[in-house]
C-alpha positions in Angstrom: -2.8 -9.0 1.1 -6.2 -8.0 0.3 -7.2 -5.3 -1.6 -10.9 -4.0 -1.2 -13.3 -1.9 -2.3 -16.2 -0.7 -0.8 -18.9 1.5 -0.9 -19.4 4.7 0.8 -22.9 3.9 2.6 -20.9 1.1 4.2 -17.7 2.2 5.0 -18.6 2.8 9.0 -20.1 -0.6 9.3 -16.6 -2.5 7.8 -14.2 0.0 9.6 -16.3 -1.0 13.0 -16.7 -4.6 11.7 -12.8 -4.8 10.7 -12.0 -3.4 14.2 -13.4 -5.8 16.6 -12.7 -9.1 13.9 -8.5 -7.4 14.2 -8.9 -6.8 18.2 -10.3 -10.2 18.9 -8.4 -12.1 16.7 -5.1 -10.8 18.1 -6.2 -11.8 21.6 -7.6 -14.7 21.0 -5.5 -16.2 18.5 -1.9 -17.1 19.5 -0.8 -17.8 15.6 -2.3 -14.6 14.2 0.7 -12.8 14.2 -0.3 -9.6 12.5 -3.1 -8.0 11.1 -3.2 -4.3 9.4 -6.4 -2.6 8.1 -6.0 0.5 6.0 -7.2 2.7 3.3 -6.5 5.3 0.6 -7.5 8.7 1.3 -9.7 10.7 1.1 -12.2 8.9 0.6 -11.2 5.5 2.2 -13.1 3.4 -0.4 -9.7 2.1 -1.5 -8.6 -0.3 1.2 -5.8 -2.7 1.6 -5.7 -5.4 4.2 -2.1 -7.6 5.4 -2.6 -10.6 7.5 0.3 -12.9 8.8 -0.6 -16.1 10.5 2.1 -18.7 11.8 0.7 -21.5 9.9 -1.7 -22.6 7.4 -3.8 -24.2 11.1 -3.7 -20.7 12.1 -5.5 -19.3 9.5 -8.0 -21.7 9.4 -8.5 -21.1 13.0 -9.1 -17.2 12.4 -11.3 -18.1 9.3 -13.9 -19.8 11.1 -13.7 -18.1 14.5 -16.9 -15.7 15.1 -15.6 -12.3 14.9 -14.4 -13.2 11.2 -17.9 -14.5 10.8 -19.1 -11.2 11.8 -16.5 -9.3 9.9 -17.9 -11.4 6.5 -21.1 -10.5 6.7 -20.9 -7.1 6.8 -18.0 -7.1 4.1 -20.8 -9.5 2.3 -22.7 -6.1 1.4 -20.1 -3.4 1.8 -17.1 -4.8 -0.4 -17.7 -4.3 -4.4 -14.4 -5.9 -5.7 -12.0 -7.9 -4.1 -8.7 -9.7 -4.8 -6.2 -11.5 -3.5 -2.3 -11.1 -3.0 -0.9 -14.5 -1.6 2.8 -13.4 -0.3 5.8 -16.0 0.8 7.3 -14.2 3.6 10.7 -13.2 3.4 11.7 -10.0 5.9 9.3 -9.6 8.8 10.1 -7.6 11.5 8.3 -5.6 14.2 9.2 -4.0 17.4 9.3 -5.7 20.5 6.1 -4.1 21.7 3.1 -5.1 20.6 1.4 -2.7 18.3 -2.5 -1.3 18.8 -3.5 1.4 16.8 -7.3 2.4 15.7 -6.8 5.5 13.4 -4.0 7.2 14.4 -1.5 9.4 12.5 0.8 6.6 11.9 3.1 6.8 8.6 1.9 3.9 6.4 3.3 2.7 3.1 3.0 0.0 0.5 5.0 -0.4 -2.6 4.6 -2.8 -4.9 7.3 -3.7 -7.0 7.8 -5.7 -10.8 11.4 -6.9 -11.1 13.5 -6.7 -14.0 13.4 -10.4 -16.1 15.6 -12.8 -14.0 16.5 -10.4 -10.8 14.5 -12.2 -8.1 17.6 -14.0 -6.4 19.8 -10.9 -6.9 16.6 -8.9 -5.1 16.1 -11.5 -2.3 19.8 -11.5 -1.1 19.6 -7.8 -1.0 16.3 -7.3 0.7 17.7 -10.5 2.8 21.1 -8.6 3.3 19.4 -5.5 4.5 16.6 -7.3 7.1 19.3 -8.9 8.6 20.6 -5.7 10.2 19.4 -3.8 12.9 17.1 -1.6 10.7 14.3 -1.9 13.7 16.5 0.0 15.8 15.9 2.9 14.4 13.4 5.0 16.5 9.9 5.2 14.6 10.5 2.4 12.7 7.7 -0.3 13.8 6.9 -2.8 10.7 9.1 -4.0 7.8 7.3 -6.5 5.6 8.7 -7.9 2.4 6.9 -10.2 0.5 7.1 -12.1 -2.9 4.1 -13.2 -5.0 3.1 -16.8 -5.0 2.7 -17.4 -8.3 5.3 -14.5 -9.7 8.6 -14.5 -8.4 9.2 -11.4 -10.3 6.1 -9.5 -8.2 7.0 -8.2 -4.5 4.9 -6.1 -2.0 6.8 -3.9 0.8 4.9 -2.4 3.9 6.6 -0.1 6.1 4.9 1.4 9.3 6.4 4.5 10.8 5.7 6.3 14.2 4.9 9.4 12.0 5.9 11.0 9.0 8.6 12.4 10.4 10.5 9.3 11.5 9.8 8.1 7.9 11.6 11.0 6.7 14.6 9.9 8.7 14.5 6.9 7.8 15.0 8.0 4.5 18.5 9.5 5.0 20.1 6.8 7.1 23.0 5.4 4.8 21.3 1.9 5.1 18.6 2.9 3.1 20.4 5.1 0.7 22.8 1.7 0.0 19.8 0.3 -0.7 17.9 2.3 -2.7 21.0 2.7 -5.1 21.5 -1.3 -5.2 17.9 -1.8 -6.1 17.4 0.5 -8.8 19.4 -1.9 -11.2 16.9 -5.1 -10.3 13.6 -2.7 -10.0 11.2 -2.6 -13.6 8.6 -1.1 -12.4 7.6 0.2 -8.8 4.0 1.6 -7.5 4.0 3.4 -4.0 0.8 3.8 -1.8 0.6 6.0 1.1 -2.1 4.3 3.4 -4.5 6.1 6.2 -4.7 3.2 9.4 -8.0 2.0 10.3 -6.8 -0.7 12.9 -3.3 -2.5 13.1 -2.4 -4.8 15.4 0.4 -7.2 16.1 1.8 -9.8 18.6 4.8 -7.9 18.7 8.5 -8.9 18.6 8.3 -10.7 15.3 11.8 -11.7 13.5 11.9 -13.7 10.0 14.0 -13.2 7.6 13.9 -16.0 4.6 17.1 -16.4 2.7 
């Protein structure tokens, strides 16, 4: 996960740039699984950026390919501050259907959470617990993405996209989620929840991990 900011005069060049560097990369690039481009409204100076690749060779691939050439130059004079979220990959599931959208009214959201001291197992076999049901059958559901910190077990980042806000609000009151709210709120220190405006996401579609 990346987490940019950028300055206004630029913000049309790295949306464009961000765009075609996403597009390609899912076409061209068989183990680029996933690739979401978003920011905080209003003013969309606030973005956040998820990539999954199926390797380490994958990501090396996308890193020296052209269109993220491109995409690095422009960011070279548009982004302000940077920093960097690497995530171990523990619930990652999509719909079957590949997923292509260039700023549409999607429902996006990112929470990052702090657990309590010494609740990271108990959290992973309930996050675990949960992905392994059919949660992606519920209509408007399209990404679940649950990841821990590298270097802080105690650190974890969830990305949820809905269809619209609407299936996000039913999603909300399915008793999966409700179980799982309540079972969390005895792990959970701290927790910090983003709504996010799409630029461009895009994904191969299909995918299923769940890391126990």
């Amino acid at each position: 996960m990346f987490k940019l900011t950028i300055t206004a005069a630029q913000r049309v060049n790295f949306v464009a740039a961000g765009k075609h560097n996403l597009e390609t990369s899912i076409q061209n690039e068989p183990g680029t699984l996933a690739m979401y481009a978003m920011h905080v409204a209003p003013a969309g100076l606030e973005n956040r950026v998820i990539e999954v690749y199926r390797d380490a060779d994958s990501y090396d691939r996308h890193a020296n390919s052209p269109q993220f050439k491109a995409f690095r130059a422009v960011a070279k004079d548009a982004v302000s501050q940077q920093a960097v979220v690497n995530l171990t990959p523990i619930v990652l599931r999509e719909q079957a259907k590949p997923l292509k959208v260039s700023g549409e009214s999607h429902f996006l959201q990112l929470t990052e959470v702090t657990l309590k001291p010494g609740q990271a197992a108990a959290y992973q076999a309930l996050v675990t617990a949960s992905g392994s049901a059919a949660t992606m059958s519920q209509a408007g559901r399209l990404v679940i993405a649950i990841g821990r910190v590298v270097d802080d077990p105690q650190k974890w980042v969830i990305f949820e996209v809905y269809q619209d806000k609407l299936a996000y609000q039913r999603y909300q009151q399915t008793p999966a989620n409700k179980h799982d709210q309540r079972a969390s709120r005895a792990l959970i220190q701290t927790t910090q929840t983003t709504v996010l405006c799409p630029d461009t996401l895009v994904n191969q579609g299909g995918l299923t991990l769940v890391n126990h």
